[in-house]
N, C-alpha and C positions, 0 to 999 in steps of 0.2 A: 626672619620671624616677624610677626605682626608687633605693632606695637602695644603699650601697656598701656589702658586708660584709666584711671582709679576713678569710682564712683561712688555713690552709697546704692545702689542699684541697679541689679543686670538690667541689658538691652532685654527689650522685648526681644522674644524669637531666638534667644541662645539658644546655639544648638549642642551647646556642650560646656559640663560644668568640671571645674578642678577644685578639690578640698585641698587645703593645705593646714592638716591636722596639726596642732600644736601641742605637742606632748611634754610638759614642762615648757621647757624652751628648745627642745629640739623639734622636728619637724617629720611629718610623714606624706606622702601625695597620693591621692586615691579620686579616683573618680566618684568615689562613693561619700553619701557625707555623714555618715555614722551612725551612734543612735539616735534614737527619738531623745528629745531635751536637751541636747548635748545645742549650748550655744553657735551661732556662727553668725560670721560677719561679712555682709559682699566686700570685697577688696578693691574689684575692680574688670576691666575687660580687657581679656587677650585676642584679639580680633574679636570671631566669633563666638568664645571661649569664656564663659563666667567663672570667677575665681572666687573661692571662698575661704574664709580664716575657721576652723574649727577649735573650740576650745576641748580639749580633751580632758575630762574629771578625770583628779590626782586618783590613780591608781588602775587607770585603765591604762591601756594601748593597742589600738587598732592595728598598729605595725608590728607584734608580738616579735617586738625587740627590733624592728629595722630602721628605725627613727634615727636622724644624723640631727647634727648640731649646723648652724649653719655654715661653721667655718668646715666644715668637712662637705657639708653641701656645695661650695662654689665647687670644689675639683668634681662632681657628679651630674653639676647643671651649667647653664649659659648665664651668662650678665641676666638677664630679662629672666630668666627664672626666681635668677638669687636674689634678687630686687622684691618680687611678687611673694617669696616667700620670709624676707624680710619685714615685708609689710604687716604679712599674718602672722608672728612672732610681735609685735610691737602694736596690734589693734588689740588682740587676745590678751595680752597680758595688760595694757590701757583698762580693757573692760573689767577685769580682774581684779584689779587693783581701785576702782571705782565705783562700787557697787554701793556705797553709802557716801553720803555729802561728806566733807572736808570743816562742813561749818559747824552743821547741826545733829548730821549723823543720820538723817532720814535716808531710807532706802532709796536710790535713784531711779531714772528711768533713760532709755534710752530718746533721742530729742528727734523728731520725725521731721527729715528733708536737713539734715545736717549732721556733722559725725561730732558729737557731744551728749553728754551724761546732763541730765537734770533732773534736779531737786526739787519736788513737789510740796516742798513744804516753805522752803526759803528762794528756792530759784537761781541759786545758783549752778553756773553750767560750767562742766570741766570736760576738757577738748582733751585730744590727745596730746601728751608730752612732746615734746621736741626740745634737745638740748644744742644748742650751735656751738660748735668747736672749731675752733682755726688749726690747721695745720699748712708750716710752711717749709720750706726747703730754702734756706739762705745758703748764698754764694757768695766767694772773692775769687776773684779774677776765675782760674783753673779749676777750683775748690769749692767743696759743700761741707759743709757742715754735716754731720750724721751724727744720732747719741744713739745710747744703749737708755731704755729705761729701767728701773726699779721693776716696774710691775709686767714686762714684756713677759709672754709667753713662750717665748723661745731667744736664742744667744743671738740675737740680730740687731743692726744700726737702723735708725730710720731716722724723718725727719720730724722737729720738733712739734709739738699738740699743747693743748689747751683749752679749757671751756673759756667760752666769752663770760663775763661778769657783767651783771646789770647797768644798763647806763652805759656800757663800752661799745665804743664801733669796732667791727671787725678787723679792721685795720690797727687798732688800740690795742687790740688783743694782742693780735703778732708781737709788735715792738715790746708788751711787755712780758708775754711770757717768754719770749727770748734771751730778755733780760735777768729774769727772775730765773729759769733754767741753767743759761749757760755764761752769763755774766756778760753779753756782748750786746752793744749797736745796734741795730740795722735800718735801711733807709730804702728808700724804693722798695716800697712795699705793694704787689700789684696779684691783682686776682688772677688765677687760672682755672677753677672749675670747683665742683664739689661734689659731695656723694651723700646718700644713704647709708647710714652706719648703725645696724640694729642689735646692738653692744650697749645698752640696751635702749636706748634711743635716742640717739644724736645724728646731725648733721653735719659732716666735714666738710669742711670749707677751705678751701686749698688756694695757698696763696707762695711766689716768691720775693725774696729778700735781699737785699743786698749788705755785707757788712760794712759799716762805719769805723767803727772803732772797738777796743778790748781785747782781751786774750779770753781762752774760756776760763769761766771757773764753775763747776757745776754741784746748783744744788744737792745734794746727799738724797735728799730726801727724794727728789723724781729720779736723777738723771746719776746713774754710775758710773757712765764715761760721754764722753766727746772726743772728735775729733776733724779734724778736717785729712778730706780724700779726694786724691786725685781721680779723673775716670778709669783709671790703667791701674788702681791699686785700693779698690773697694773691699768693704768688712760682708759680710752677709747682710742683704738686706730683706724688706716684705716682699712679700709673695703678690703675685695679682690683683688678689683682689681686692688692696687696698690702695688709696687713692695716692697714698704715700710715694708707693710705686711708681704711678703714672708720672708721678711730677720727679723723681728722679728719672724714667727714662725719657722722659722729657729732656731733661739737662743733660744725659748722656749723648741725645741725639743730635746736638749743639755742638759736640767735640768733634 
């Protein structure tokens, strides 16, 4: 498959457009790009393939009911879809949510040859959200660390998360939300990759650990359990298509 180029403007000469209707926050895919007024946003380019974000007004549906969510979308699409339609879930709703200044309250406008909202009255410009989150997967010797959290959507261990806090390196985050989470250490602290994560708009930032020191003891309030697991005797963990994943089969493929 072609790769994804994110733009604010198709190629000349597309020769084929993709809407990716936004219905709430679930999604629908049509060649077609809906009614007249109904907002949209170029996303970006799929080779030859123009991609678009549709904002769909509260009470319609072009998909008369077939709109998935996007966690039910990765099992129905590829990486490179679920990304593109990621993107239209997290511009639609950016715009949505921006329609008036944050200062003064004057109605905005969108900002020509850049993706930002501006205020024609004070000038202030609001860009699209991005939240950075570390998630890391610490290890001793044999062993990982996996918790359960409070707010998981299903009975499964993964590895630890956290927003970064102002002023903090991403590296800072790790060591403390580890700390704060499950009461332990960690040191060798080194990056392995990140993702897109449009929950509802962050960026995962995926890191491993090594433990120093502590036994667990885990916050109440995030984390209902912890444990450490061997490769040969793991809990349920996430599904593909989260980055979580990769970095535990990462470390399984060590053993």
């Amino acid at each position: 498959m072609s790769a994804f180029n994110p733009a604010l403007r198709p190629a000349d000469g597309a020769s084929e457009h993709r809407y990716i209707h936004v219905i709430g926050s679930s999604v629908f895919v049509d060649d077609r790009p809906g009614d007249d007024g109904w907002a949209v946003h170029v996303l970006g380019m799929l080779g030859d393939q123009a991609c678009w974000g549709v904002d769909v007004p509260h009470g319609e549906d072009p998909s008369y009911g077939a709109a998935t969510d996007l966690y039910s979308y990765y099992g129905r699409a590829g990486e490179v879809d679920w990304l593109i339609a990621g993107r239209a879930v997290q511009l639609v709703e950016w715009a949505r949510t921006h329609r008036y200044c944050g200062r003064c309250g004057t109605e905005t406008v969108s900002l020509d040859g850049e993706r930002a909202m501006k205020c024609p009255a004070c000038a202030l410009l609001a860009f699209p959200r991005l939240a950075p989150a570390m998630i890391t997967l610490v290890t001793r010797g044999d062993e990982a660390l996996l918790a359960r959290g409070v707010a998981f959507r299903a009975p499964m261990y993964s590895c630890l998360a956290g927003f970064v806090e102002p002023g903090e390196s991403l590296e800072g985050a790790v060591v403390r939300e580890v700390r704060e989470e499950v009461g332990v250490e960690v040191t060798n602290v080194r990056y392995q990759g990140s993702q897109p994560w449009p929950f509802p708009h962050s960026l995962m930032v995926g890191f491993r650990a090594d433990w120093a020191s502590g036994d667990i003891v885990c916050d109440p309030t995030e984390i209902l359990d912890a444990q450490w697991y061997t490769r040969d005797n793991l809990p349920p963990i996430p599904p593909a298509i989260s980055i979580a994943r990769k970095l535990i089969d990462a470390w399984l493929a060590e053993g």
